[in-house]
DRENPATI-822062 format. One record per residue: residue in three letters; residue number from 0; chain; y, x, z of N, C-alpha, C, O in turn. Coordinates in Angstrom, 2 decimals. Each point is the difference from the previous one (the first is absolute). Example, Ala and Ser with C-alpha at 12.3 -4.5 7.8 and 13.67 -1.06 7.14 Angstrom:
   rest    nr   kette      n.yy      n.xx      n.zz     ca.yy     ca.xx     ca.zz      c.yy      c.xx      c.zz      o.yy      o.xx      o.zz
    ala     0       A     -5.69     13.19      7.80      1.19     -0.89      0.00      1.20      0.90      0.00     -0.02      1.04      0.66
    ser     1       A      1.07     -1.39     -1.38      1.19      0.82      0.06      1.09     -0.77      0.73      1.11      0.51      0.17
***
This chain:
   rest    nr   kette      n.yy      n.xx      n.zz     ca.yy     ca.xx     ca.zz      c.yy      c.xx      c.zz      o.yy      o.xx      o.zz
    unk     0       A    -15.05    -39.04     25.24      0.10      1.03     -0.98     -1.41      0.27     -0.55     -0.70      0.62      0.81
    unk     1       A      0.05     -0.96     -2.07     -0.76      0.49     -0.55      0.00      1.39     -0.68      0.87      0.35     -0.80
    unk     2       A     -2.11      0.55      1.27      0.19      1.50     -0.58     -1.19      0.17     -0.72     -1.13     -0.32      0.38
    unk     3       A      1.49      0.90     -1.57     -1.39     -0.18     -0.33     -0.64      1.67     -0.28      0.67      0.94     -0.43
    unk     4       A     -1.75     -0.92      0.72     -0.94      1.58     -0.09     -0.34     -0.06     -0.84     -0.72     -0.94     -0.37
    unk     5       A      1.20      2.34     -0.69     -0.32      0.10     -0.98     -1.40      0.59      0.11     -0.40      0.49      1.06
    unk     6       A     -0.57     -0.55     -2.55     -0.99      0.11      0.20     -0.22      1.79     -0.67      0.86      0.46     -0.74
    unk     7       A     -2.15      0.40      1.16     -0.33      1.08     -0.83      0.46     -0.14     -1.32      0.57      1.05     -0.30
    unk     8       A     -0.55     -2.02     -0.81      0.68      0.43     -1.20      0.99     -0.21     -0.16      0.34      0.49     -1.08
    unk     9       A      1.08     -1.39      1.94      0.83      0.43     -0.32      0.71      0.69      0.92      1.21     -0.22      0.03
    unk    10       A     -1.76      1.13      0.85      0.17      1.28      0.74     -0.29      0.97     -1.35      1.03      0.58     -0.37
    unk    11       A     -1.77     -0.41     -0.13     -0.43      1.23     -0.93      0.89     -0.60     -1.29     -0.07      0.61     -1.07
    unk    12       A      0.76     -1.60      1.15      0.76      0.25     -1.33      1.21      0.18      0.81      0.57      1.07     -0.25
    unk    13       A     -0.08     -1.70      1.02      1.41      0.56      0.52     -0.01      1.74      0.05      1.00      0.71     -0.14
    unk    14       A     -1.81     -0.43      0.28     -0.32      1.28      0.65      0.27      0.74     -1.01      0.74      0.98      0.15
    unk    15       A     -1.43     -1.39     -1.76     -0.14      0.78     -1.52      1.70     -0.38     -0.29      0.75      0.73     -0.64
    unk    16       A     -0.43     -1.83      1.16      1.77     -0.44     -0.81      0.86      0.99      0.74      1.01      0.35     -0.61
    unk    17       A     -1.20      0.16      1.81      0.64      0.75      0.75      0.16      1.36     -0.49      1.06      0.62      0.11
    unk    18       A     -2.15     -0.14     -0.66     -0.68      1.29     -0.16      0.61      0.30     -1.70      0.45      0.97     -0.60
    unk    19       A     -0.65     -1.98      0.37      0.35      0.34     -2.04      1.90     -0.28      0.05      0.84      0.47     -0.77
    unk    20       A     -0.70     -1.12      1.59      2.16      0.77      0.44      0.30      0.43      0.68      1.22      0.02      0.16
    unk    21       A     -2.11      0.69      0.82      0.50      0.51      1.34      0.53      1.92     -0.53      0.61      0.77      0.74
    unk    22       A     -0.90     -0.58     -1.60      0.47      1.41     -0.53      0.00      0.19     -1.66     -0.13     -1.05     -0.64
    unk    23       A      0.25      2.19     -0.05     -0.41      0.59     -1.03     -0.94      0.86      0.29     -0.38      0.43      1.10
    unk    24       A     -0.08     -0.15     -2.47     -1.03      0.78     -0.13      0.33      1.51      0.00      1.10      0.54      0.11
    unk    25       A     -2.43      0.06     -0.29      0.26      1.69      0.23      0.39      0.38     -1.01      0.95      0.79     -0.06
    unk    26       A     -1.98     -1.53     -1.67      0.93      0.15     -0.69      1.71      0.05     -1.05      0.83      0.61     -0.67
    unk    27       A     -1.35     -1.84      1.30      2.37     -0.45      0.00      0.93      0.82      0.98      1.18      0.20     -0.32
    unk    28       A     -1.75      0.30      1.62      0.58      0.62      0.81      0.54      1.56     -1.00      1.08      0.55     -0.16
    unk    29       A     -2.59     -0.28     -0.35      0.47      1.50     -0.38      0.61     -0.48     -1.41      0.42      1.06     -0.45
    unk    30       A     -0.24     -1.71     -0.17      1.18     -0.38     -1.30      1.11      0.05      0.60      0.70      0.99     -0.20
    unk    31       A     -0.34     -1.79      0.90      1.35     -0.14      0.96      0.50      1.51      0.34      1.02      0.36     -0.58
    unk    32       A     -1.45      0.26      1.18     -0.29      1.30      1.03      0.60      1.04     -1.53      1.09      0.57     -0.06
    unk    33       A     -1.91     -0.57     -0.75      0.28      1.05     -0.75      1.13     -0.47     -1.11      0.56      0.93     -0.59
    unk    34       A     -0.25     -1.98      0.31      1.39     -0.73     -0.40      1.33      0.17      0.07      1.05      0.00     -0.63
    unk    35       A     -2.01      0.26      2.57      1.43      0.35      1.05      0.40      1.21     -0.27      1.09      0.08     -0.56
    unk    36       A     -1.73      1.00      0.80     -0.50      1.51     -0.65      0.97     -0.17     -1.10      1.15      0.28      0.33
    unk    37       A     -1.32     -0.69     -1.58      0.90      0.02     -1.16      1.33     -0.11      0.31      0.75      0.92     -0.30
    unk    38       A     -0.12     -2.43      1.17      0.97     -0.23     -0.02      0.94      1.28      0.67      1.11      0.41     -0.37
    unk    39       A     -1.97      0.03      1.45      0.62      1.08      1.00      0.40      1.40     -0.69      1.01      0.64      0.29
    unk    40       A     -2.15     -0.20     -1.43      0.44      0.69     -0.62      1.14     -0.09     -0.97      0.85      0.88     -0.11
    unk    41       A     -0.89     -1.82     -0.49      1.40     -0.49     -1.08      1.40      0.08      1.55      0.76      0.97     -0.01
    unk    42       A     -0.68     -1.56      0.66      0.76      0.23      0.81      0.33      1.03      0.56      1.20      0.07      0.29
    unk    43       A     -2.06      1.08      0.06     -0.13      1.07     -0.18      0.60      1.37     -0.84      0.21      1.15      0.38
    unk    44       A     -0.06     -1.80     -1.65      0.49      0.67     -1.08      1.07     -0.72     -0.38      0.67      0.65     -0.81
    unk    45       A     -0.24     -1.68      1.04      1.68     -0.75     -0.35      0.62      0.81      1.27      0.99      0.68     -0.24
    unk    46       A     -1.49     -0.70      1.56      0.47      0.86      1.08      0.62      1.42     -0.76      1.20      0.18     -0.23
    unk    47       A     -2.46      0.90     -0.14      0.46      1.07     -0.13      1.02      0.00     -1.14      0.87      0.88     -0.02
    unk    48       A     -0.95     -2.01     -1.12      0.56      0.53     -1.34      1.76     -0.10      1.22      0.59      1.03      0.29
    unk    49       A     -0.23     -2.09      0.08      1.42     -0.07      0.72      0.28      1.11      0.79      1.20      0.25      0.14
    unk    50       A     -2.12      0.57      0.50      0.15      0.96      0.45      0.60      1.04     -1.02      1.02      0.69     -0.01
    unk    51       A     -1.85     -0.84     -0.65     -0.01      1.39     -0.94      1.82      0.01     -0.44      0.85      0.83      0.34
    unk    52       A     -0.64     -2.36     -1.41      1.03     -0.18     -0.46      1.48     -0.23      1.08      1.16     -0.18     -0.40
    unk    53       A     -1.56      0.23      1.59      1.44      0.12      0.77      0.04      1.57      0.33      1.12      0.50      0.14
    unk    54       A     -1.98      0.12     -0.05      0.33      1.69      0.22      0.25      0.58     -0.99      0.59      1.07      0.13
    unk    55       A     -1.00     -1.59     -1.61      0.73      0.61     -1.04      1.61     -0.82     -0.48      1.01      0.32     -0.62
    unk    56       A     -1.27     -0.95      0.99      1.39     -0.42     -0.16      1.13     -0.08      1.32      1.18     -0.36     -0.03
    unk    57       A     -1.87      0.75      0.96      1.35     -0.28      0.98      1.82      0.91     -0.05      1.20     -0.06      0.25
    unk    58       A     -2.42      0.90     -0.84      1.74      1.10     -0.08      0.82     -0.05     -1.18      0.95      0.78     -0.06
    unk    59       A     -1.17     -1.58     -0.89      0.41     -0.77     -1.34      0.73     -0.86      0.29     -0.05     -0.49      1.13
    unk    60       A      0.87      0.07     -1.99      0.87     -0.98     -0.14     -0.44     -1.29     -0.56      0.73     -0.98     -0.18
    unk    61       A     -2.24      1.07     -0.14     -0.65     -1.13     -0.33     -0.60     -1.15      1.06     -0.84      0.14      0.89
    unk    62       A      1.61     -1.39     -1.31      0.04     -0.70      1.30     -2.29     -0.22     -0.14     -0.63     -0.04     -1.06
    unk    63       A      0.16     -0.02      2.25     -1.20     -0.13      0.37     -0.49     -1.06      0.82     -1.04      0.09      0.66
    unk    64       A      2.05     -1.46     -0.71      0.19     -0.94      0.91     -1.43     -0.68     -0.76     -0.91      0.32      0.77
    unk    65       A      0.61     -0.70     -1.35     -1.28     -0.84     -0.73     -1.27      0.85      0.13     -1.04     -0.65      0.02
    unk    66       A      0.94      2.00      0.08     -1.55      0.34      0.23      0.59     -0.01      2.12     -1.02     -0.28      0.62
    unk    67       A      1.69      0.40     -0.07      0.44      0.14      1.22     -0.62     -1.13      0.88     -0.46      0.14      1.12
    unk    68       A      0.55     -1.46     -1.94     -0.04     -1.38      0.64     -1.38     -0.67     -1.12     -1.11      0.05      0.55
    unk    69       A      1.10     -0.56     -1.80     -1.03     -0.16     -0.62     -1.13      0.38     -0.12     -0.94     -0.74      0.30
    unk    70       A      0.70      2.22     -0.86     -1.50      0.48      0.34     -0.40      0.25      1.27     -1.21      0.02      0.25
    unk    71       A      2.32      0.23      0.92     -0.74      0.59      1.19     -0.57     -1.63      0.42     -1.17      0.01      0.37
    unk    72       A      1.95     -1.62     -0.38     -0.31     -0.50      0.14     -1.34     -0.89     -0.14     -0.79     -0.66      0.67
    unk    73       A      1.12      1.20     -2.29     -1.62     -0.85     -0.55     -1.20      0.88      0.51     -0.99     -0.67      0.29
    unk    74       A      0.87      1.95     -0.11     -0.86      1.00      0.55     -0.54     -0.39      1.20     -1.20      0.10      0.29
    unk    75       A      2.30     -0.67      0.63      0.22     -0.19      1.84     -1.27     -1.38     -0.45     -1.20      0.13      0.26
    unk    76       A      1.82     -1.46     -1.01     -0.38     -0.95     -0.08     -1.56      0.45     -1.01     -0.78     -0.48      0.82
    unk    77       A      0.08      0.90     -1.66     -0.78     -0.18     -0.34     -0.99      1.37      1.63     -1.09     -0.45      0.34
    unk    78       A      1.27      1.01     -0.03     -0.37      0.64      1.17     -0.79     -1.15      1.02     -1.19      0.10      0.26
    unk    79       A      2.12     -1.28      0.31     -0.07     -1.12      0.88     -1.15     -0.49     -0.59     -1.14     -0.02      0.46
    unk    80       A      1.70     -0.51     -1.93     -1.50     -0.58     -0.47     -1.21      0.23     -0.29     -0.85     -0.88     -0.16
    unk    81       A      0.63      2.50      0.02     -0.78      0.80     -0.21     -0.81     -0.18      1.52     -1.23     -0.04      0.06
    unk    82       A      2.17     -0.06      1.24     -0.88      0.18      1.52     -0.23     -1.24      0.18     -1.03     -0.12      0.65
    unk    83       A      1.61     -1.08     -0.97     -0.45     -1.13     -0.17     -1.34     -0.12     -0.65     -0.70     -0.75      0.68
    unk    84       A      0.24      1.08     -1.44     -0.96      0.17     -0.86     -1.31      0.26      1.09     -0.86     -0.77      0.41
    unk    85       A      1.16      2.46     -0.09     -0.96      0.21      1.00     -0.34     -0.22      0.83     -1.09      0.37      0.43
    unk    86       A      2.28     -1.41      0.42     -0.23      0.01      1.23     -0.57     -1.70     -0.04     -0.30     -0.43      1.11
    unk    87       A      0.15     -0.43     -2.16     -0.19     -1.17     -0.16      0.41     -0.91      0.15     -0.63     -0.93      0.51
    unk    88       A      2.28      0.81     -1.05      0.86     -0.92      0.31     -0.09     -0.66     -1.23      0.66     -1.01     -0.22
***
């Protein structure tokens, strides 16, 4: 079995190839981070608007099946992606 030892420079470049994909940056982190922030809030507010519109309508005869299942959904789902965001998925 031949092994071969790598030498000081390509230790210090493995080392730089490691380093320039081994993460993101602080500044992409906080783009991401505050992105996430956005999404959570929009989710946030598709949340409350379904809220709002099933308590005004529950005692009505107006069926409420589409803000019930649609907005609470897209709210739930842009929420996920919003913590996705922050949490760095």
């Amino acid at each position: 079995m031949n092994l071969h030892t790598p030498t000081p420079e390509e230790q210090q470049a493995e080392i730089q190839a490691v380093q320039d994909t081994a993460g993101i940056s602080q500044a992409e982190h906080k783009r991401l981070f505050q992105r996430g922030a956005k999404w959570l809030c929009a989710g946030l507010l598709l949340m409350g608007m379904s809220f709002l519109i099933n308590f005004m309508l529950f005692h009505s005869d107006v069926s409420f099946n589409t803000a019930m299942y649609l907005i609470t959904s897209a709210g739930g789902v842009c929420m996920i992606k919003g913590l996705a965001d922050m949490v760095g998925f």
